[in-house]
N, CA, C and O atoms as a printed pandas DataFrame, in Angstrom:
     atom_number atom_name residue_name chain_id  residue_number  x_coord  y_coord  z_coord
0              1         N          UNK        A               1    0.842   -1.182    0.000
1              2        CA          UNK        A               1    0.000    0.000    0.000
2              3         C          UNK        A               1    0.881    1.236    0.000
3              4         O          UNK        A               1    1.923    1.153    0.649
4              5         N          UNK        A               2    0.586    2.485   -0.697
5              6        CA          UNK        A               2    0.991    3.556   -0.704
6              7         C          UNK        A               2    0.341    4.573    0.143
7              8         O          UNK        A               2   -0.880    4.729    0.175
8              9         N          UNK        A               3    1.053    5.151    0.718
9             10        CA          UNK        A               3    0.438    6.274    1.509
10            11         C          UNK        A               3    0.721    7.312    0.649
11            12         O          UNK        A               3   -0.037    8.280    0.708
12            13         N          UNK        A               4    1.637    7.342   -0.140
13            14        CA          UNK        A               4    2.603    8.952   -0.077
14            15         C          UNK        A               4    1.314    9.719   -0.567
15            16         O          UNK        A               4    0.563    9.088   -1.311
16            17         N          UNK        A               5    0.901   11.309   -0.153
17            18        CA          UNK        A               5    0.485   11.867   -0.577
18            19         C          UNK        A               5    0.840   13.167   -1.556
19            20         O          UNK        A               5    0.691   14.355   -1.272
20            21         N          UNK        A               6    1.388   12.555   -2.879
21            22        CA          UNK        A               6    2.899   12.861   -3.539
22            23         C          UNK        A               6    1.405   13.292   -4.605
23            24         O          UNK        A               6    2.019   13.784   -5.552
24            25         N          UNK        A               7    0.516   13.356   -4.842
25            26        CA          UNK        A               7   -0.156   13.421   -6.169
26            27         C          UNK        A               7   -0.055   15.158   -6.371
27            28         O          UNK        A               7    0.613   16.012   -5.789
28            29         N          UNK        A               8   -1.221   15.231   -7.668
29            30        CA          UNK        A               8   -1.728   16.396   -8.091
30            31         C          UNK        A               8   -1.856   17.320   -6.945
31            32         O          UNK        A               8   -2.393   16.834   -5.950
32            33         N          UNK        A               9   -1.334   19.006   -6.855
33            34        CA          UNK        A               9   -1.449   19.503   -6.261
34            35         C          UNK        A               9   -0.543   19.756   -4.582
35            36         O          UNK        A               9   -0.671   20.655   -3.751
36            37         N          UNK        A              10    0.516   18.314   -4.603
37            38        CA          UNK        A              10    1.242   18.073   -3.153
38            39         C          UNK        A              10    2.578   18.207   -3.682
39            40         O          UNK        A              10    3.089   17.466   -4.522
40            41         N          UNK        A              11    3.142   19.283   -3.085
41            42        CA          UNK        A              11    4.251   19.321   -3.456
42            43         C          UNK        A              11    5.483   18.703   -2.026
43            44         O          UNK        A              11    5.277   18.641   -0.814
44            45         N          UNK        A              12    6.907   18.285   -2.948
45            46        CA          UNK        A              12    7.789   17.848   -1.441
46            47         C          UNK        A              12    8.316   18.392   -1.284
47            48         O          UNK        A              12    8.797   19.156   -2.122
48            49         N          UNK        A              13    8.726   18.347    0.553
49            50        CA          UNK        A              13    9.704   19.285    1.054
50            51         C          UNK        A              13   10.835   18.929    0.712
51            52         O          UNK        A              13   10.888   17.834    0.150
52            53         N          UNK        A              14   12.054   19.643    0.899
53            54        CA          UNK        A              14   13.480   19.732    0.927
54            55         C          UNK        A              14   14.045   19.023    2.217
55            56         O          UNK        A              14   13.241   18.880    3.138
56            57         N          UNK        A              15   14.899   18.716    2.334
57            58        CA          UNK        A              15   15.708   18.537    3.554
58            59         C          UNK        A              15   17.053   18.894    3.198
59            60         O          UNK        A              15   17.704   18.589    2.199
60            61         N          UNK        A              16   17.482   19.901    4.629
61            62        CA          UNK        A              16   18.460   20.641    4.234
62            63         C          UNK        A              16   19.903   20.323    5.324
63            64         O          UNK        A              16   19.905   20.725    6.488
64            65         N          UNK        A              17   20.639   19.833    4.940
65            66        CA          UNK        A              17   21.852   19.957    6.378
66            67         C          UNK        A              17   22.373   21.093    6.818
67            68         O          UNK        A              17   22.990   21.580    5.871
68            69         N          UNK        A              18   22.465   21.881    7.899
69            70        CA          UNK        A              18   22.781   22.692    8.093
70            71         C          UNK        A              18   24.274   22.751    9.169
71            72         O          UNK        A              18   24.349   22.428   10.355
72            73         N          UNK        A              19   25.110   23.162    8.465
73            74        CA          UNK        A              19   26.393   23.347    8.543
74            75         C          UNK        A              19   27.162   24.957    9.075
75            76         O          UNK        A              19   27.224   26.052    8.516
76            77         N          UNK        A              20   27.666   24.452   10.400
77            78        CA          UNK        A              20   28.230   26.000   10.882
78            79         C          UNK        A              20   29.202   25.807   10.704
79            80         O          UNK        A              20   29.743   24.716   10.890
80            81         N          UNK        A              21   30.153   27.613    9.953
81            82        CA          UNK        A              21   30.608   27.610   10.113
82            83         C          UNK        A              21   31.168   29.101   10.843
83            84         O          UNK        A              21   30.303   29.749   11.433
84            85         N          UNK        A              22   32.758   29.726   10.815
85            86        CA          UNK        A              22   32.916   30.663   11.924
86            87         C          UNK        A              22   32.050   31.838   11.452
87            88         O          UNK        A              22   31.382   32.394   12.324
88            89         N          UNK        A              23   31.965   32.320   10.120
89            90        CA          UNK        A              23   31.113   33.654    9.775
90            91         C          UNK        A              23   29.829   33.490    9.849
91            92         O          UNK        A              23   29.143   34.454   10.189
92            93         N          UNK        A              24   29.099   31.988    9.488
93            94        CA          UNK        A              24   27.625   32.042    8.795
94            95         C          UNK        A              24   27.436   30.690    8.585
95            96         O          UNK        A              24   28.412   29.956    8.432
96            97         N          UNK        A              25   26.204   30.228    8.556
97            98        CA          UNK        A              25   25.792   28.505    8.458
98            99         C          UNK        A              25   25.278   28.613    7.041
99           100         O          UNK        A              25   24.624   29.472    6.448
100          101         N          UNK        A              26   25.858   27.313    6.662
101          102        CA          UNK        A              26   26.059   26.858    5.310
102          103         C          UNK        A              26   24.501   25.477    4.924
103          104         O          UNK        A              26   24.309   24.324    5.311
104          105         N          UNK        A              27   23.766   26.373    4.059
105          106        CA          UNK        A              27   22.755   25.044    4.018
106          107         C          UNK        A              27   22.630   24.154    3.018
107          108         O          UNK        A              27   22.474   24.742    1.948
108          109         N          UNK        A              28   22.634   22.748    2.897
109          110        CA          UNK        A              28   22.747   22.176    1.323
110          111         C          UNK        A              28   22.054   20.950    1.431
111          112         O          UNK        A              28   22.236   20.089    2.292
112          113         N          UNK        A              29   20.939   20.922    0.142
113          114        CA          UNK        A              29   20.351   20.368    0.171
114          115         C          UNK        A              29   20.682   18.650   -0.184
115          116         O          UNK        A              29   21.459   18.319   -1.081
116          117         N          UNK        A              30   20.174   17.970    0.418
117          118        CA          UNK        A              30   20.558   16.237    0.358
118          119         C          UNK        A              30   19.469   16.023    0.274
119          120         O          UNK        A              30   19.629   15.041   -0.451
120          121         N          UNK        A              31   17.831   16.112    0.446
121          122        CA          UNK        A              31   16.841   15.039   -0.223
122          123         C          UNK        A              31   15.677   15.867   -0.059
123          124         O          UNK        A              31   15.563   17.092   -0.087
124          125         N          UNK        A              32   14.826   14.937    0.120
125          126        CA          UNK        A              32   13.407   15.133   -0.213
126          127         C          UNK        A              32   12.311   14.518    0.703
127          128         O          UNK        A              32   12.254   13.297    0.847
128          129         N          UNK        A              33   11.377   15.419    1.367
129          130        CA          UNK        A              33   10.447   14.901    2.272
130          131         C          UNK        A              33    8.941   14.317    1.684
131          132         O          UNK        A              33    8.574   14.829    0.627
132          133         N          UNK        A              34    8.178   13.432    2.207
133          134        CA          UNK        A              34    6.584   13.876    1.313
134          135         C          UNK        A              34    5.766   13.121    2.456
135          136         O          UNK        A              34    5.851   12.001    2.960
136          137         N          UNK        A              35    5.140   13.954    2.596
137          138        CA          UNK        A              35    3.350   13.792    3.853
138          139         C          UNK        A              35    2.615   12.710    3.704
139          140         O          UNK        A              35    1.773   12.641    2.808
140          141         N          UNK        A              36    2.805   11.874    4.432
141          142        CA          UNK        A              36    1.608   10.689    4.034
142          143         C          UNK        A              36    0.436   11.399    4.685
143          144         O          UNK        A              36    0.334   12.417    5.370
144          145         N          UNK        A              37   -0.651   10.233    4.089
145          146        CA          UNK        A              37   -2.012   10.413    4.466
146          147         C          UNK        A              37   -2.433   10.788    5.832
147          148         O          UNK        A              37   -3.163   11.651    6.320
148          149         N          UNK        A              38   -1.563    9.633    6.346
149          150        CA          UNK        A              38   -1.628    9.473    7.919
150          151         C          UNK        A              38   -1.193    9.973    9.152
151          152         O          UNK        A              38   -1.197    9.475   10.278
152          153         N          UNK        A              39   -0.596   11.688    8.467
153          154        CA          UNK        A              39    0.322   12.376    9.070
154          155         C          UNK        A              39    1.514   11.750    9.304
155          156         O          UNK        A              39    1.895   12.002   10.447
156          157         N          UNK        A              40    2.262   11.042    8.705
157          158        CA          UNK        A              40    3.211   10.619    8.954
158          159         C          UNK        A              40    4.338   11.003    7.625
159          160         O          UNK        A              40    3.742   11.487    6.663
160          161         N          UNK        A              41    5.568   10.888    7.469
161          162        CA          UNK        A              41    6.369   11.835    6.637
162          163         C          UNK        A              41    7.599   10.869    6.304
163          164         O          UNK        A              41    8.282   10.448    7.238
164          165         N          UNK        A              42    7.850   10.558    5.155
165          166        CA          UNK        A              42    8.872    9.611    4.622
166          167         C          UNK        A              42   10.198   10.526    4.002
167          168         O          UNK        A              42   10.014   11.299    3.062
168          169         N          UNK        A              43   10.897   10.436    4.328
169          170        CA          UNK        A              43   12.115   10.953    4.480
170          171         C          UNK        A              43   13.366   10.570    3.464
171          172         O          UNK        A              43   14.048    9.716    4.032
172          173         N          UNK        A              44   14.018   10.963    1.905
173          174        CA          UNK        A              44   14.521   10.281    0.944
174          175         C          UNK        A              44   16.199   11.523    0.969
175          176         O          UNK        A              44   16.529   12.630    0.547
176          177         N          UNK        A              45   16.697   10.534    1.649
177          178        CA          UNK        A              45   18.104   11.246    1.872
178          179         C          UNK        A              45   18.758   11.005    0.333
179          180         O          UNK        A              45   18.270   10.040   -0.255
180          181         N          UNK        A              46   19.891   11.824   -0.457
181          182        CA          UNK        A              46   20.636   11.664   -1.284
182          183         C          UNK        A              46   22.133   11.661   -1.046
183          184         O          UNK        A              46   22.934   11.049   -1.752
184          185         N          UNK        A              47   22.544   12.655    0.376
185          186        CA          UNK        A              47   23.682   12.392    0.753
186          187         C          UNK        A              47   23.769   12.394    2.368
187          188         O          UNK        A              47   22.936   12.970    3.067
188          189         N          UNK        A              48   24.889   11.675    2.881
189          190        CA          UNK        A              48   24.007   11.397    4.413
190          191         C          UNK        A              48   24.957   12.868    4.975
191          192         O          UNK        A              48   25.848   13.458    4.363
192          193         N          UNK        A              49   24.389   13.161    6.329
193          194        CA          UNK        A              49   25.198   14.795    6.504
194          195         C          UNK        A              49   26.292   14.049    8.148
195          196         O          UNK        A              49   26.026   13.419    9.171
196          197         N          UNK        A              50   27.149   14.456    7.696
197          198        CA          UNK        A              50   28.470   14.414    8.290
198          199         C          UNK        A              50   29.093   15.431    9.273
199          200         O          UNK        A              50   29.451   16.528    8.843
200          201         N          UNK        A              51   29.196   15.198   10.216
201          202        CA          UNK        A              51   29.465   16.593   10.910
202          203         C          UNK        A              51   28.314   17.633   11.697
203          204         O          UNK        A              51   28.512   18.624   12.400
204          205         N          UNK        A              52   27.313   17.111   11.358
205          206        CA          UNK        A              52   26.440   18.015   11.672
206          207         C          UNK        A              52   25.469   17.093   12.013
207          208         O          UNK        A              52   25.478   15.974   11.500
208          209         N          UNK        A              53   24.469   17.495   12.976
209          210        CA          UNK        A              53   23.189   16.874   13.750
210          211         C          UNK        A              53   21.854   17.310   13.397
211          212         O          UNK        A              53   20.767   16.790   13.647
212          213         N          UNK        A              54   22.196   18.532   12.669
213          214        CA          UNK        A              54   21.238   19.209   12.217
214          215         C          UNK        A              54   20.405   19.373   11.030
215          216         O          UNK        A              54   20.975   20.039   10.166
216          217         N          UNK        A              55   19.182   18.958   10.702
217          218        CA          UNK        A              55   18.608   19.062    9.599
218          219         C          UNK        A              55   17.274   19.760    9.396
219          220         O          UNK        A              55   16.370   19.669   10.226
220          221         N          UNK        A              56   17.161   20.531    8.158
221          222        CA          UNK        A              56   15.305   21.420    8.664
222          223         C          UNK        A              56   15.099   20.430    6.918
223          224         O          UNK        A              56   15.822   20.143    5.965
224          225         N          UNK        A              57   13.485   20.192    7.391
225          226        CA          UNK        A              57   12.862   19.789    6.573
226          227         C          UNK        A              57   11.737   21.323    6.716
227          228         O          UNK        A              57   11.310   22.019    7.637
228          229         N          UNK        A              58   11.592   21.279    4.910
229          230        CA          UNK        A              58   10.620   22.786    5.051
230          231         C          UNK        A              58   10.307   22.685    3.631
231          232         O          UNK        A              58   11.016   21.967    2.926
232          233         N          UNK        A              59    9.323   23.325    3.135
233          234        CA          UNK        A              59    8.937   23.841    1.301
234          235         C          UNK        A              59   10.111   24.629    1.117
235          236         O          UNK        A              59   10.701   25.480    1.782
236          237         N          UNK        A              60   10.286   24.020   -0.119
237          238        CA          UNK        A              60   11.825   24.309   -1.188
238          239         C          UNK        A              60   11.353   25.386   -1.634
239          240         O          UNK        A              60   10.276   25.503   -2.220
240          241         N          UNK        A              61   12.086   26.194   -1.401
241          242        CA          UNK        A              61   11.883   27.985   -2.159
242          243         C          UNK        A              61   13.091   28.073   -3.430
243          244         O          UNK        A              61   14.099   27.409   -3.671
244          245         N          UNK        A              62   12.585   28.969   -3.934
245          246        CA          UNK        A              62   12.951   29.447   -5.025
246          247         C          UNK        A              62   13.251   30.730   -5.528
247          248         O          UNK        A              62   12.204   31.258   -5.906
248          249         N          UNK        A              63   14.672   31.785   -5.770
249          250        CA          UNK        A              63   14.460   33.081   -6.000
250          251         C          UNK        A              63   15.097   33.515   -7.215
251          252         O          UNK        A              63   15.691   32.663   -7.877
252          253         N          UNK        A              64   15.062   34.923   -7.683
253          254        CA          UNK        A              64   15.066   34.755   -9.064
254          255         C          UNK        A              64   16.581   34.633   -9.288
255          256         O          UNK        A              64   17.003   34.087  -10.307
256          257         N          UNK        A              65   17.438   35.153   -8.316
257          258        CA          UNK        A              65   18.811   34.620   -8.765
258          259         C          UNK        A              65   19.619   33.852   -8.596
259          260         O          UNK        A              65   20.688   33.449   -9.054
260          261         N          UNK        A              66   18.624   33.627   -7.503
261          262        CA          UNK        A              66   19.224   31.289   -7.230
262          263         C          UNK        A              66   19.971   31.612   -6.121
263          264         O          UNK        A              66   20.587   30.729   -5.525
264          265         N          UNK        A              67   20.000   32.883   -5.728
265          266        CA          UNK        A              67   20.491   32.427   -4.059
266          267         C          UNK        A              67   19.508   33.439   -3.400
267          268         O          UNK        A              67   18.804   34.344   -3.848
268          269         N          UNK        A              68   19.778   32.839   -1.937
269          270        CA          UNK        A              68   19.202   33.313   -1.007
270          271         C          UNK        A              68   19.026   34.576   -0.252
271          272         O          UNK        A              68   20.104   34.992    0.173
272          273         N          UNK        A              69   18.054   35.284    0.037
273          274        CA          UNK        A              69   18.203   36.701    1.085
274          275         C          UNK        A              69   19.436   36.720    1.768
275          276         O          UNK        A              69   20.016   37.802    1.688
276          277         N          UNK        A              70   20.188   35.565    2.621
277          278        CA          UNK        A              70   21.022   35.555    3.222
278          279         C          UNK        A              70   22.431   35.628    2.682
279          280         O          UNK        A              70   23.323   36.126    3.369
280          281         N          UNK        A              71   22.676   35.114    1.390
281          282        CA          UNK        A              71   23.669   35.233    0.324
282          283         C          UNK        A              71   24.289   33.775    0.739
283          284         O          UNK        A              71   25.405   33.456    0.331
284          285         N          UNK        A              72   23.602   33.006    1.473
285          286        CA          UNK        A              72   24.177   31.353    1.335
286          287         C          UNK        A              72   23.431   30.710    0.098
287          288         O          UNK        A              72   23.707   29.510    0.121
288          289         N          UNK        A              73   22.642   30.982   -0.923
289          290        CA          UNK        A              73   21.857   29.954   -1.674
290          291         C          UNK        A              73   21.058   28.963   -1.231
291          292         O          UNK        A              73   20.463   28.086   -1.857
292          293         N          UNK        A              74   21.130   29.287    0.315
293          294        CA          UNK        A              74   19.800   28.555    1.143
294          295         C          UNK        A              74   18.813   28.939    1.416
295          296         O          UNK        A              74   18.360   29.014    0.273
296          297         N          UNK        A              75   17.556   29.479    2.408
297          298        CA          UNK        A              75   16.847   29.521    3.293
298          299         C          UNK        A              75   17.200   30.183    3.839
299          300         O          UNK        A              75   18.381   29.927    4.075
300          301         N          UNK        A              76   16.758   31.380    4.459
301          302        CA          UNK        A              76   16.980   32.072    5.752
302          303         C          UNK        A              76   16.435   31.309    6.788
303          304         O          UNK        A              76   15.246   30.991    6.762
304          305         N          UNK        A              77   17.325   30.920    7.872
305          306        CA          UNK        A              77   16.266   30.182    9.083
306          307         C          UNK        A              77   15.775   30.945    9.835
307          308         O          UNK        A              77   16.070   32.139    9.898
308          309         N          UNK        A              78   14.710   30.205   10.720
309          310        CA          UNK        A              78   13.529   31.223   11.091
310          311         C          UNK        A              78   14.027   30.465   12.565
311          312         O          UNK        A              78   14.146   29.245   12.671
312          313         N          UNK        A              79   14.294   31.456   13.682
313          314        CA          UNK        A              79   14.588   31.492   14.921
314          315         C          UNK        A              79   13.608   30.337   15.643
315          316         O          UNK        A              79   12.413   30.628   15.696
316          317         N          UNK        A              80   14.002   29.124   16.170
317          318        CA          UNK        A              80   13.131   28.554   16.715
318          319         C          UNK        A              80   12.910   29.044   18.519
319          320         O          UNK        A              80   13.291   30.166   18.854
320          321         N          UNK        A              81   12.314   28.149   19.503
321          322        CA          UNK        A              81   12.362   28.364   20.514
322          323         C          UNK        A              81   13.230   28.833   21.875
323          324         O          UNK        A              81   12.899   29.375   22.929
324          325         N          UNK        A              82   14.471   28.367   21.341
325          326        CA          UNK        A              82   15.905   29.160   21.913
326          327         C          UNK        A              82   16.595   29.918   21.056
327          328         O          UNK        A              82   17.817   29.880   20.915
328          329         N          UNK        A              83   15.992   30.473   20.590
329          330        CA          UNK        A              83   17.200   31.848   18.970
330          331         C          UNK        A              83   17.692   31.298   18.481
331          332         O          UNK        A              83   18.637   31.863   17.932
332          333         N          UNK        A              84   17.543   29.595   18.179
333          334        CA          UNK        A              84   18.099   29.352   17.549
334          335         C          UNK        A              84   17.466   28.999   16.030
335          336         O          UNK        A              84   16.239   28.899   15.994
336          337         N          UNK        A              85   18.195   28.805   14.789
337          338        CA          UNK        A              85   17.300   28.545   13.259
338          339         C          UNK        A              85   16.735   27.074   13.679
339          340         O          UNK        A              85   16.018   26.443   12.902
């Protein structure tokens, strides 16, 4: 049985490793997320992340000059519950 809810209209998230370094965190993308039915979320790594513990799964953005507000070509992260992205 398939859950994925991958059809018409569902788009997948990104998964991003996020990499510090001394000036600025470095984000790069390794795979792809997608929502099952059942609230549950299947997870398709392309490279495994090394060094780092950290990963944001989120909707893959897009800008017109291919990099980011931040000037990494990532995501700006959005401050979670301790200031942190």
């Amino acid at each position: 049985m398939n859950d994925s809810a991958s059809g018409p209209g569902k788009k997948p998230l990104a998964v991003y490793a996020i990499i510090d370094r001394k000036d600025k965190s470095h984000w790069i993308k390794i795979g792809s997320a997608f929502s099952n039915r059942d609230g549950s979320t299947n997870v398709y790594l392309d490279a495994l992340p090394i060094g780092t513990n950290r990963l944001q799964i989120r909707e893959p953005r897009a800008w017109e000059d291919g990099r980011a507000p931040n000037g990494s070509g990532a995501p700006t992260p959005e401050l979670g519950p301790e200031g942190q992205p």
